[in-house]
C-alpha positions as CSV (number, residue, x, y, z in Angstrom):
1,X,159.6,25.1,103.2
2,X,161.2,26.4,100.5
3,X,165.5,27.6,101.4
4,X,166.1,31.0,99.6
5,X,169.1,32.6,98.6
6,X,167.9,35.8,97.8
7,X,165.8,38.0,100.3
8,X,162.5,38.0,98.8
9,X,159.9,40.3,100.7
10,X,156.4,41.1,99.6
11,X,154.0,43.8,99.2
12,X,150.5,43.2,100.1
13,X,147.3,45.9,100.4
14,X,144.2,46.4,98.6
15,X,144.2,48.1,95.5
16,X,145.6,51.4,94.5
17,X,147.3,51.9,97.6
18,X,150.5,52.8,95.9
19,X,152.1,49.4,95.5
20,X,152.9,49.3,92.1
21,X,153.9,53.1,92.0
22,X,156.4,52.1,95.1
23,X,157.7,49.1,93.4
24,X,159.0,51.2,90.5
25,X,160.2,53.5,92.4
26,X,162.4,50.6,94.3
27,X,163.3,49.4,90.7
28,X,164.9,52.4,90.0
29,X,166.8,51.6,92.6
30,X,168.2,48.7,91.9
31,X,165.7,46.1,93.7
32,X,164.8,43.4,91.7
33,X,160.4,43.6,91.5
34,X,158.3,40.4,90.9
35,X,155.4,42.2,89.3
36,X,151.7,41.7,89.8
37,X,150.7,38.5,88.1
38,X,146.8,39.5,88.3
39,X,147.3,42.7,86.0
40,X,149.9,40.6,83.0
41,X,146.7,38.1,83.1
42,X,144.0,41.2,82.8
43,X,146.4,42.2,79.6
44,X,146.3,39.2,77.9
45,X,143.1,39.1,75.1
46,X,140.9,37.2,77.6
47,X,142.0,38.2,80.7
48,X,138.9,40.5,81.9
49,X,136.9,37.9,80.9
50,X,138.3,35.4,82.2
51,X,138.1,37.5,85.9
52,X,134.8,38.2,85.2
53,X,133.6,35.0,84.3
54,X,135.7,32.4,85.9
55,X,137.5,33.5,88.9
56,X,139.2,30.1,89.8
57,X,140.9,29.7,86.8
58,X,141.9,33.7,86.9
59,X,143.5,32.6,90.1
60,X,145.1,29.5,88.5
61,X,146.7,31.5,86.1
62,X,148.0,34.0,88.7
63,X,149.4,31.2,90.4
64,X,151.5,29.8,87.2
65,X,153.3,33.1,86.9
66,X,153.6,33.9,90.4
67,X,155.1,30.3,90.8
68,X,157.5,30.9,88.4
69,X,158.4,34.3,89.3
70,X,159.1,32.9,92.7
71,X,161.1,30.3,91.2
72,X,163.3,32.8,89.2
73,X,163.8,34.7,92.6
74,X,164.9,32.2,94.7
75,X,167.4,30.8,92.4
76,X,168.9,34.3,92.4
77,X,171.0,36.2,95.1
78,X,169.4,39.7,95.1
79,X,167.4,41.1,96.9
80,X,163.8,41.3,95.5
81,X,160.0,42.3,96.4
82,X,156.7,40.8,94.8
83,X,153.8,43.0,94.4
84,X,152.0,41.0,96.0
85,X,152.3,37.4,97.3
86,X,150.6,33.9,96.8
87,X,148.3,35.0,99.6
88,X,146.8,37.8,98.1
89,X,145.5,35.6,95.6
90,X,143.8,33.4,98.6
91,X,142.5,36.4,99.6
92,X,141.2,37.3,96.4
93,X,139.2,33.7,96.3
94,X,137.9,34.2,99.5
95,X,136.5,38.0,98.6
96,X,134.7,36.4,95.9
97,X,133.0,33.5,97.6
98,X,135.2,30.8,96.2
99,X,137.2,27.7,97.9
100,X,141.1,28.1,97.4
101,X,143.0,25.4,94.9
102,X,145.4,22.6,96.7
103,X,148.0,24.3,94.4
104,X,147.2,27.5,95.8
105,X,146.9,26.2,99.5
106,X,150.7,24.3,98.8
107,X,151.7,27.6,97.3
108,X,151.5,29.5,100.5
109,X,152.3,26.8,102.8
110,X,155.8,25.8,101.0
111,X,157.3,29.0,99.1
112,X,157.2,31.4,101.9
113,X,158.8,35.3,101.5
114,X,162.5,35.5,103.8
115,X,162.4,39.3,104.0
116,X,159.4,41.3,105.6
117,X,155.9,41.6,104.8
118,X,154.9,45.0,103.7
119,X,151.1,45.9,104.2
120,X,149.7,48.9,102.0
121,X,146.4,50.0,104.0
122,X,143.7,51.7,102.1
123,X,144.8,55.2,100.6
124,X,141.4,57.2,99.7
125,X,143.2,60.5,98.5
126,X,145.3,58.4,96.3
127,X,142.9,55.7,95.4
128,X,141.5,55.8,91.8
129,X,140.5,53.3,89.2
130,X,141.7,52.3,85.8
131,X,140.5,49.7,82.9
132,X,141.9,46.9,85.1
133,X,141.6,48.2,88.7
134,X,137.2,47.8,88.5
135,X,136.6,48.0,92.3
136,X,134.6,50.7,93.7
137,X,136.5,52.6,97.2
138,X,134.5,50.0,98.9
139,X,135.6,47.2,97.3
140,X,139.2,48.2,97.4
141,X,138.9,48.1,101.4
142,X,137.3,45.0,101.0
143,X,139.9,43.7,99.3
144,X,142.7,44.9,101.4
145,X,140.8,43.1,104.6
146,X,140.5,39.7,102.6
147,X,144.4,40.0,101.7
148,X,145.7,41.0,104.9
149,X,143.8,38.5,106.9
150,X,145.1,35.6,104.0
């Protein structure tokens, strides 16, 4: 178990339940935000096809930044909140029929969040899609069930 300095919570849900939107809003306010890994991957020149195509290593590469992100946190003493959390990514594995990493499965075993747990359920009137958000309403309550029970 990892010792933390800082409080770090967590925001989990499905997509487009107003995570992001609420984490910018708690910037603004002086919280310190570990952004989405999953969505600086989809920017990169690859990164939708890397999704598409080859989900584990997606998740790999969400797991690099999210471990260092994590890292950069608990070395600090402020208070901060991830969107989103090594679990998700578990969860994200398990949605799409694939067995979770070791490095993943240490990942959410040893670096564990030492303020709350947020859970963002599924928000239809607010719920829309974008060139990296490609699941269907459906799929985005999928996804928030596979999350929340990682």
């Amino acid at each position: 178990m990892t010792l933390n300095k800082a409080k770090i919570a967590v925001i989990t849900g499905g997509p487009g339940s107003g995570k992001t939107t609420l984490c910018a809003k708690l910037s603004e306010e002086g919280i310190a935000i570990g952004s989405e890994s999953g969505r600086e991957i989809l920017s990169l020149t690859n990164g939708h096809d890397l999704r598409m195509h080859d989900p584990q290593s997606y998740s790999l590469e969400i797991l690099k930044l999210d471990l260092e992100k994590f890292g950069t946190a608990s070395s600090s003493n402020r208070t901060w909140l991830f969107d989103r959390g090594f679990p998700d990514n578990a969860g994200f594995l398990d949605l799409m029929g694939f067995a979770k990493p070791e490095e993943l499965d240490q990942a959410c075993r040893e670096h564990r969040y030492s303020g709350p747990v947020f859970v963002a359920p599924p928000w239809r009137e607010i719920y829309h899609g974008d060139p990296d958000r490609i699941q269907d309403w459906h799929e985005a309550k999928a996804t928030y069930h596979a999350v929340t029970a990682a």
